[in-house]
ZAVEXFI-319437 format. One record per residue: y, x, z of N, C-alpha, C in turn. Coordinates in steps of 0.1 Angstrom, whole numbers, plus 5000, padded with zeros to 4 digits. Atoms other than C-alpha are relative to their C-alpha. Last residue first. Layout:
REM residues N
((Y, X, Z), (Y, X, Z), (Y, X, Z))
...
REM end
This chain:
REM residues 148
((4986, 5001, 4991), (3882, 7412, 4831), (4992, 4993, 5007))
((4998, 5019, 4995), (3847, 7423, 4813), (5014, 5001, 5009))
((5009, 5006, 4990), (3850, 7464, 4802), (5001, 4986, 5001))
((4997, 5011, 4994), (3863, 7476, 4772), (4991, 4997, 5010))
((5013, 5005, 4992), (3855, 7515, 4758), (5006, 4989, 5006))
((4995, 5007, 4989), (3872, 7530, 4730), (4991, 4990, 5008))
((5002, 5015, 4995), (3861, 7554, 4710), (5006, 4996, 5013))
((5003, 5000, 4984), (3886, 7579, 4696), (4988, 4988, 5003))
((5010, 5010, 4991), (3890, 7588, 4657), (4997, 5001, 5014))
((5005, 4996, 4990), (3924, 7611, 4645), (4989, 4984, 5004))
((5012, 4993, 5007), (3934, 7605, 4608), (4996, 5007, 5009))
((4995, 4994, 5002), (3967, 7584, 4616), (4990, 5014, 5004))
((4987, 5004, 5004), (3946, 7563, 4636), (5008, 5012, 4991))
((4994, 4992, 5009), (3910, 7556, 4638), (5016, 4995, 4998))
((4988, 5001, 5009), (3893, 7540, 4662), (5004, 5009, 5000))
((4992, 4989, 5000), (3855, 7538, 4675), (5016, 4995, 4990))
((4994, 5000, 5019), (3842, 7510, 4690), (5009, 5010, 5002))
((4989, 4993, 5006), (3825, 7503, 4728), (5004, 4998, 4985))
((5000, 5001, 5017), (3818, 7473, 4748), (5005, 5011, 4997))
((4991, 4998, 5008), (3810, 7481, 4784), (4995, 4998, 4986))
((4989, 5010, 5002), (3785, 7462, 4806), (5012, 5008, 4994))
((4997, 4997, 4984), (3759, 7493, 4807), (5010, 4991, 5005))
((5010, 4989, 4994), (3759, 7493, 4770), (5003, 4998, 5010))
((5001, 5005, 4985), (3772, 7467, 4745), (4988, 5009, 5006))
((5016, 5000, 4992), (3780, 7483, 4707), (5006, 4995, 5015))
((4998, 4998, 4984), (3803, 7474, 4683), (4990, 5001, 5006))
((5012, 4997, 4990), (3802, 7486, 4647), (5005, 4997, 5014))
((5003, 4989, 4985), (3833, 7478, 4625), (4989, 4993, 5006))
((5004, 5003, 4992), (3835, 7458, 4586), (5001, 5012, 5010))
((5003, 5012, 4998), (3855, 7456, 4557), (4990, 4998, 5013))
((5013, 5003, 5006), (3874, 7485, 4563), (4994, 4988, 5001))
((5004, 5008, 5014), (3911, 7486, 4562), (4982, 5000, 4994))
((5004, 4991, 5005), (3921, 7488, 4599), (4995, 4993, 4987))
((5017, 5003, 4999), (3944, 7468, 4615), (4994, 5007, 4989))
((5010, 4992, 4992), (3973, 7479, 4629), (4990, 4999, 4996))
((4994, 4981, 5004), (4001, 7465, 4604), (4987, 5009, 5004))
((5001, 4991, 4990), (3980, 7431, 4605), (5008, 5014, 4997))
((4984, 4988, 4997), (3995, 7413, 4578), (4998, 5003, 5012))
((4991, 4992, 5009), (3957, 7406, 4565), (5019, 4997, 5000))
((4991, 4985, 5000), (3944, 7397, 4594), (5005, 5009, 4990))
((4995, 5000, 4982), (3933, 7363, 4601), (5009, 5014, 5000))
((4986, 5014, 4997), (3929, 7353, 4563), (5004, 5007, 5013))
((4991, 4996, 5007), (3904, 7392, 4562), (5016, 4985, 4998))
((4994, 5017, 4998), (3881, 7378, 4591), (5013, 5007, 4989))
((4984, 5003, 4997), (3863, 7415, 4590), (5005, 4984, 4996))
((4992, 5001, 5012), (3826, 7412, 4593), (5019, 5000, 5000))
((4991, 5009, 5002), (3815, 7424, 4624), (5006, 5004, 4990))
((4985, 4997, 5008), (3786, 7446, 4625), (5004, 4990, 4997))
((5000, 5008, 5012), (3763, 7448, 4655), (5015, 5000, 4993))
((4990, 4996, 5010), (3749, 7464, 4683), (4999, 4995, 4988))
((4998, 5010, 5009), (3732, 7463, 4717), (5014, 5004, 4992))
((4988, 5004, 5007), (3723, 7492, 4736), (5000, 4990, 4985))
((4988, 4987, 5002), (3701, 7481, 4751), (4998, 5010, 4997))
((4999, 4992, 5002), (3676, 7452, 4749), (5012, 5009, 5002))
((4991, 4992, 4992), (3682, 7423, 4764), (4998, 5015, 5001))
((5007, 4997, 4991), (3674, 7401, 4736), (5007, 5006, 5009))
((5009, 5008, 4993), (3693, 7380, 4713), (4987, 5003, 5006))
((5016, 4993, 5002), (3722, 7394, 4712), (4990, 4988, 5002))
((4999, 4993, 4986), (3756, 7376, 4701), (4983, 5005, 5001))
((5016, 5001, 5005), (3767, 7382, 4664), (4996, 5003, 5015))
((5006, 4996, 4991), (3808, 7381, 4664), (4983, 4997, 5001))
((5012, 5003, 4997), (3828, 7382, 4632), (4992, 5001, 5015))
((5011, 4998, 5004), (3859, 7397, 4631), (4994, 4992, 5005))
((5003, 5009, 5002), (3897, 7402, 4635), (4989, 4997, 4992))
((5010, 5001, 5012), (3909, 7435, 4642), (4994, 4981, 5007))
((5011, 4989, 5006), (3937, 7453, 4658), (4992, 4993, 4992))
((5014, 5002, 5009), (3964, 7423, 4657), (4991, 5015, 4999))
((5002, 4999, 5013), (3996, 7436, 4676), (4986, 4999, 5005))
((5016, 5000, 5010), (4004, 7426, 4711), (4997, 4999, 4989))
((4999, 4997, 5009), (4039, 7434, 4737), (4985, 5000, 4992))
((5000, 5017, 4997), (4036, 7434, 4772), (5001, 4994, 4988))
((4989, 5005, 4994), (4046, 7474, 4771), (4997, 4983, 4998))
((4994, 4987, 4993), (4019, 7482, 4745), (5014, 4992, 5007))
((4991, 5002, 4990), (3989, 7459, 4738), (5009, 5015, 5005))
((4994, 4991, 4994), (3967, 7465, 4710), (5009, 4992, 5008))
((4987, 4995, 5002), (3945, 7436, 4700), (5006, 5014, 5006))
((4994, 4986, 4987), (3908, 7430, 4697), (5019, 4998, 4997))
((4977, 4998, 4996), (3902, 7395, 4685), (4999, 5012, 5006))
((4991, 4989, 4989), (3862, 7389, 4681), (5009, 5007, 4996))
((4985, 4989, 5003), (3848, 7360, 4667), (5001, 5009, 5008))
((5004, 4997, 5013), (3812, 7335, 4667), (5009, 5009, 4993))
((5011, 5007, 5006), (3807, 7321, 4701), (4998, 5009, 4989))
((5008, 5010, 4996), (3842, 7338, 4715), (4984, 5000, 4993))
((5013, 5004, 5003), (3852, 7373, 4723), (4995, 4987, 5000))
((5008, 5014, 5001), (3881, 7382, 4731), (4993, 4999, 4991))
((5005, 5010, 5013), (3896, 7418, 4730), (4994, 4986, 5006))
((5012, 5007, 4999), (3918, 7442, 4742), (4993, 4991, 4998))
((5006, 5010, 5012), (3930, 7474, 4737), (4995, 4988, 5010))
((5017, 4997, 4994), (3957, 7499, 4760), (4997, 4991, 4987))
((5006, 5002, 5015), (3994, 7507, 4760), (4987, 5002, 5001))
((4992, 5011, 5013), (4013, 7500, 4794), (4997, 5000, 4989))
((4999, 5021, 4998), (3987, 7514, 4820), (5010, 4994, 4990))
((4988, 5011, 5001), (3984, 7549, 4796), (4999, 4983, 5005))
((4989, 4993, 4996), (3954, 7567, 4801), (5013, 4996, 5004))
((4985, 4997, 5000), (3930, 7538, 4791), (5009, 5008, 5006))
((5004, 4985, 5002), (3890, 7543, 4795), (5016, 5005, 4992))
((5005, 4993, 4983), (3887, 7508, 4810), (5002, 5015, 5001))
((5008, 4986, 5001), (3901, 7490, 4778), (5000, 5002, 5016))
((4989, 4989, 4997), (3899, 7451, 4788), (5000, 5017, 5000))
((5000, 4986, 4998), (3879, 7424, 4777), (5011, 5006, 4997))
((4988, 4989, 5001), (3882, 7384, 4779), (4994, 5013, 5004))
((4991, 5001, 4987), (3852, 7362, 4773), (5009, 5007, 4996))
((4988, 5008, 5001), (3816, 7360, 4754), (5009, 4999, 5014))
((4987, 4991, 5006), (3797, 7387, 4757), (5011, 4993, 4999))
((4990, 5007, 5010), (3766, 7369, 4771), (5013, 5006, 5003))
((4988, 5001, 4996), (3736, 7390, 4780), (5010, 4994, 4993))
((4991, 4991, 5006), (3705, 7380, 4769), (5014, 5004, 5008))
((4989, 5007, 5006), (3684, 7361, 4797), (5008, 5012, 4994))
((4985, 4992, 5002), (3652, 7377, 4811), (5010, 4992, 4992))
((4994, 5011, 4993), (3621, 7352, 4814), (5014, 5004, 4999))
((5000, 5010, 5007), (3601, 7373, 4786), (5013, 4990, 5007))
((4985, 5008, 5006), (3610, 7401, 4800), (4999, 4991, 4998))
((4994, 4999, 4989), (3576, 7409, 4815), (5010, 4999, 5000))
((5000, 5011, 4994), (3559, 7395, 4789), (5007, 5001, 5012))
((4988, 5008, 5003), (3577, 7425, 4768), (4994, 4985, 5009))
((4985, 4995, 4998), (3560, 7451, 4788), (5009, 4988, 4992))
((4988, 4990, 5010), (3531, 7437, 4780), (5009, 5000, 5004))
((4992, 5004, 5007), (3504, 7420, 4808), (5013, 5014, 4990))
((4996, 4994, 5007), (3478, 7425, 4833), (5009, 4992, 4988))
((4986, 4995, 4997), (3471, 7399, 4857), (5007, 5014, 4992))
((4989, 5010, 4999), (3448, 7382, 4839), (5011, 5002, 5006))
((4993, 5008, 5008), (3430, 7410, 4838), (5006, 4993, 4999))
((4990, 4991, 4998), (3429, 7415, 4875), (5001, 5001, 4982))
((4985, 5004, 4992), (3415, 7385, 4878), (5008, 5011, 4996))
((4994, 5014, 5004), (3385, 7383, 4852), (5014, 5002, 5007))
((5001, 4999, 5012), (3375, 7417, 4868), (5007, 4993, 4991))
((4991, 4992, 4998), (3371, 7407, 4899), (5008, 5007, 4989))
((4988, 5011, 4999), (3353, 7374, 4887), (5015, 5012, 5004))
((4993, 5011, 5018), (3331, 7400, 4867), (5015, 4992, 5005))
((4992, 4989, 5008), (3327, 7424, 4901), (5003, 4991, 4986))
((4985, 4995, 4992), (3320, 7392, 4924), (5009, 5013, 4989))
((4990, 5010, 5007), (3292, 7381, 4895), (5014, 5000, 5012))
((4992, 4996, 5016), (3279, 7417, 4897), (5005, 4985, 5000))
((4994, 4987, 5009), (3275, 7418, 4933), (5008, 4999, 4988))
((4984, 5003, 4991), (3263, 7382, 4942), (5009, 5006, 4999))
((5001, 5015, 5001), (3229, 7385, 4917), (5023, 4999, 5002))
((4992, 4995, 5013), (3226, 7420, 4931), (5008, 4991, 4990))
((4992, 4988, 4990), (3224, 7403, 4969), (5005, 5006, 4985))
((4995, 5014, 5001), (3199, 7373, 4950), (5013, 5010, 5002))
((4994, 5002, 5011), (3180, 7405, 4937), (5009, 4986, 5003))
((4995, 4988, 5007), (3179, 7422, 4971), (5005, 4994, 4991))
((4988, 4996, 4990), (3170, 7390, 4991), (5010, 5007, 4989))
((4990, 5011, 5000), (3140, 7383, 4964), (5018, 4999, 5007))
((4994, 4996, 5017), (3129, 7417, 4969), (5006, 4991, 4996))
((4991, 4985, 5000), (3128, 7413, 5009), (5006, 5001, 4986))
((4986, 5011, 4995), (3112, 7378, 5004), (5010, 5011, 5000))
((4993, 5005, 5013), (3085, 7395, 4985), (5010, 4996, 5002))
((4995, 4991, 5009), (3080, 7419, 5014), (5006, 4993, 4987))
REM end
C-alpha cells in the first residue's frame, strides 16, 4: 500500500512539473502585436510616381521621390511645370497610412507659376498610393500617384 501512495505522489510529482514546463512554453510563445512586426521592413517611397486617378492621358501629376525630396510636376501634352518642390521624411514603420509634411524647397521653386504658396503640403502613403490635395483657381481635388 505504501508503494501505491508513493506511485501516486511520484505520478503528481510528474503532473504538475509537465503543466509548469507547459506553461513555460506556451508563454514564451506568446508575444505583442508589435513583436510580430518587428522583422517587417518600412516601405520605401523612393522612385518615380504617376497620377492613377487621371481623366485626361495628356495632362496628369507626377513626382519623384528621392532620400530626402519630392518633385511633383504637372505634365500636359509632353510638356512639365514645377508643382512642388519639398522635403521628403521616409517612414519608419509600417504603419498605415503614412504621413508627413514637406517643407517647401522655396530656391527650387520660387518661379514656379504652378506651385502653390504654402510653406508646406501633407502627403500620405496608403495601400501603395501617395495622395495630396490640390488647389487651383479656388477648386481642391486629391490626387492619387501610384509607383511606375
Amino acid at each position: 500500500m505504501k508503494r501505491w501512495f508513493e506511485h501516486r505522489r511520484l505520478a503528481a510529482w510528474r503532473t504538475a512539473a509537465l503543466a509548469a514546463a507547459l506553461c513555460l512554453t506556451l508563454a514564451g510563445c506568446g508575444g505583442s502585436p508589435s513583436n510580430a512586426n518587428s522583422s517587417a521592413v518600412p516601405p520605401d517611397l523612393t522612385g518615380e510616381w504617376v497620377q492613377a486617378d487621371s481623366e485626361d492621358t495628356a495632362t496628369y501629376q507626377t513626382a519623384t521621390i528621392t532620400d530626402d525630396s519630392i518633385t511633383v510636376q504637372w505634365v500636359s501634352d509632353g510638356t512639365t511645370a514645377l508643382y512642388w518642390a519639398g522635403s521628403f521624411v521616409p517612414p519608419t514603420t509600417v504603419d498605415e497610412p503614412y504621413s508627413w509634411d514637406s517643407v517647401r524647397d522655396t530656391e527650387t521653386d520660387e518661379d514656379a507659376v504652378l506651385s502653390p504658396t504654402e510653406d508646406s503640403k501633407t502627403f500620405t502613403y496608403e495601400d501603395g498610393y501617395l495622395s495630396y490635395t490640390v488647389s487651383a483657381m479656388g477648386v481642391s481635388t486629391t490626387i492619387y500617384l501610384e509607383r511606375q
